[in-house]
N, C-alpha and C positions, 0 to 999 in steps of 0.2 A: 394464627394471629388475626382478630377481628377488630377493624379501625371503625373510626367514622365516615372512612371516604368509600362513596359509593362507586363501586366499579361498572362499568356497561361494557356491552360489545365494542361501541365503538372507539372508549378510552380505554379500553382495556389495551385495544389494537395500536394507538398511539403511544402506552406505556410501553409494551413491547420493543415499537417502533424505536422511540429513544432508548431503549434497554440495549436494545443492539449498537446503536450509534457510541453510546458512552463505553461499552465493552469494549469495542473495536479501537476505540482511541485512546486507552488503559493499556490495553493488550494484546494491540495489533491481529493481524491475520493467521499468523503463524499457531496457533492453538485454539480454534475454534470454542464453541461453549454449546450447550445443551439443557434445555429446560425441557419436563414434562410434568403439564398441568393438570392439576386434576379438580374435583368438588365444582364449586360453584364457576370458577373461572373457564374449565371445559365446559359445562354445560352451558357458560353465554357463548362461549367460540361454537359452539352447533348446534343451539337449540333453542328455541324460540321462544319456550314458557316461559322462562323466565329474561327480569327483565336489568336484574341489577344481583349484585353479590360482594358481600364487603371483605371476602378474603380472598387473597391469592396464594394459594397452597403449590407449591411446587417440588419437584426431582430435579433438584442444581447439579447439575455435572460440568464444571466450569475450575479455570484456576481461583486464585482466592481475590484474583483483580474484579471478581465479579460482584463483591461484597461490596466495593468502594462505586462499584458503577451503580449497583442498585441504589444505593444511598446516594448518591449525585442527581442523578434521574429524580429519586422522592423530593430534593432541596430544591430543586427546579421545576417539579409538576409541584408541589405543594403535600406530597406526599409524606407520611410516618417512615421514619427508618425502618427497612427490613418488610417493606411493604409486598415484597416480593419472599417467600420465607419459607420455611422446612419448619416450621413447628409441627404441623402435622404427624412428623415421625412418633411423637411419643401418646398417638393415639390408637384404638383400636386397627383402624381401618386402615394403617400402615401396613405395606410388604416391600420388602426389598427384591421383589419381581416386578413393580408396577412398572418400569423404564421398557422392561421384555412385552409388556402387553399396552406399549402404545402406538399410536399411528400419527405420521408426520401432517402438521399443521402448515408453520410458516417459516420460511428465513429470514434475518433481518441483518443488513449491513454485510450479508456473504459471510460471519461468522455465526451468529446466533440461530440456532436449530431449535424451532419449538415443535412441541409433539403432545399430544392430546391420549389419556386412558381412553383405550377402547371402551365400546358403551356397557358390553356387559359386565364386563371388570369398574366399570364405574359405577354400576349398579349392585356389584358386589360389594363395594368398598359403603356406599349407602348403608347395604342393609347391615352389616357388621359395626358399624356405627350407633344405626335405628334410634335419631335422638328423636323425641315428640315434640320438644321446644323446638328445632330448627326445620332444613327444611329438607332431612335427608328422606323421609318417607314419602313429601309431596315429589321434589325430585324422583327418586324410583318410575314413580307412576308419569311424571310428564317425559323421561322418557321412553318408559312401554309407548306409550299415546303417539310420540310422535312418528316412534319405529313404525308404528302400524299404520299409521295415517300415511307413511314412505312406502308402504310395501313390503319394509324388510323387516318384521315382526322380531324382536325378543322370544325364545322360546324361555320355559322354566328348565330345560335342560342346559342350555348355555347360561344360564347363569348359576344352577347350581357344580358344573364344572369349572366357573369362573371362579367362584369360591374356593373350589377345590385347591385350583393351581395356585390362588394368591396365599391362602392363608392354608397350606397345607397341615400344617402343625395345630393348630385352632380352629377348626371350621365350626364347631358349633354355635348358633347365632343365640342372640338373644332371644325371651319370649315375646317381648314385642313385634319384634324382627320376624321372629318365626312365624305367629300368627301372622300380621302382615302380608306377605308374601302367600302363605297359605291363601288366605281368602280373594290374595288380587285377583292371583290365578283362576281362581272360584268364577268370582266376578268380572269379569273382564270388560265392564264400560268406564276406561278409563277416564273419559272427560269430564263425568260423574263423581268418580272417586277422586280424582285430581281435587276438583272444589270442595269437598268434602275432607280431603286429609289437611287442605291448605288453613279451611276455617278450624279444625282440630287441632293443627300446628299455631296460630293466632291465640285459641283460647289456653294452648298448656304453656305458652311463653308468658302469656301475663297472670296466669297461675303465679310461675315459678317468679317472675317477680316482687309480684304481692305478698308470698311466703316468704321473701329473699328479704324485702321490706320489715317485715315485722318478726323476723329470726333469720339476723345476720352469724354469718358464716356459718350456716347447718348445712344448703343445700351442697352437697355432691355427687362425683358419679353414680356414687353406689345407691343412695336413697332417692335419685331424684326422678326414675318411674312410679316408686311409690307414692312419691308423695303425688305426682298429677294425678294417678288413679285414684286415691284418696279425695281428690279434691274435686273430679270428677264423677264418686259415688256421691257426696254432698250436694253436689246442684241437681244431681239426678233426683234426690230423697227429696230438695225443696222445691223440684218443678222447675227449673230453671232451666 
């Protein structure tokens, strides 16, 4: 689900914050709750590139008092109902193992348990994704960059077992994806490529706009690599 309201590290932490408080005075202590976050919202809880993210994609394992606290919390932060949400589920990059392959974050109010996709399973769920309007391919790359810049490198082996395990049933990626990932690995000056996939995510979003604009209701999942790469060989042919 993508709002208007811009998330950061440090509201994100105060959504939380109150997330916890309002669960715990819904539904007491005696049943604890469990979130794990994943997409953009992990990557502001650990990493640096980026600097804001407008959805909070979640693994709710909570009773159902956690719906009403969500939504209490959004009426008092100024937040959209459901601002906290499992939409996600009916995308590619779902698995119903991603809870097994997270690591603990934060606790909040002694009930609320948050827990973060490990990075390579984060970076699987990216590439199985691989939209070129958003920002799962710059992502990818800011966090090879920053694993490396840590010492603790991403290998292409850990993440093509990440794959493995998430999406046992479906591993094969798209050819964007596929390419992609072929050549980071090639290339491996990610601060490079980072700026470089971020201004290529820029240019195929207001493509897909401008198309969206002047032939509404065409674009979808299925046609809408084609259509940026179409629209991509065109400014190539005019110099652009």
């Amino acid at each position: 689900m993508s709002t208007k309201t811009r998330f950061t590290k440090e509201n994100l932490d105060s959504c939380l914050k109150e997330l916890g408080k309002e669960f715990r005075r819904l539904n007491g202590t005696a049943m604890p709750a469990e979130v794990v976050l994943i997409g953009g919202a992990a990557i502001l809880a650990n990493y640096g590139f980026r600097d804001m993210t407008y959805d909070i994609d979640a693994v709710i394992m909570a009773s159902s008092a956690m719906k009403d606290a969500v939504n209490h919390v959004g009426d008092r932060l100024g937040l959209p109902n459901g601002w906290l949400n499992m939409d996600f589920k009916q995308t590619n990059s779902y698995s119903d193992r991603l809870a097994e392959v997270s690591i603990y974050y934060k606790t909040y109010s002694n009930v609320l348990t948050v827990r973060m996709v490990a990075a390579e399973y984060l970076v699987a769920m990216k590439l199985m994704s691989g939209r070129q309007y958003k920002n799962d391919l710059s992502d990818i790359v800011g966090i090879l960059w920053e694993h490396e810049k840590r010492g603790n490198p991403i290998s292409r082996e850990a993440i093509d077992r990440a794959l493995g395990y998430l999406y046992v049933d479906r591993i094969e990626l798209s050819a964007v994806s596929q390419k992609f990932i072929d050549d980071l690995f090639t290339n491996s000056d990610y601060e490079k490529v980072y700026r470089e996939i971020r201004e290529s995510e820029q240019q195929a979003k207001e493509v897909i706009l401008d198309y969206d604009q002047n032939n509404p209701k065409v674009v979808n999942e299925d046609n809408i690599d084609s259509i940026i790469e179409k629209a991509v060989r065109i400014k190539k042919r005019q110099g652009c």
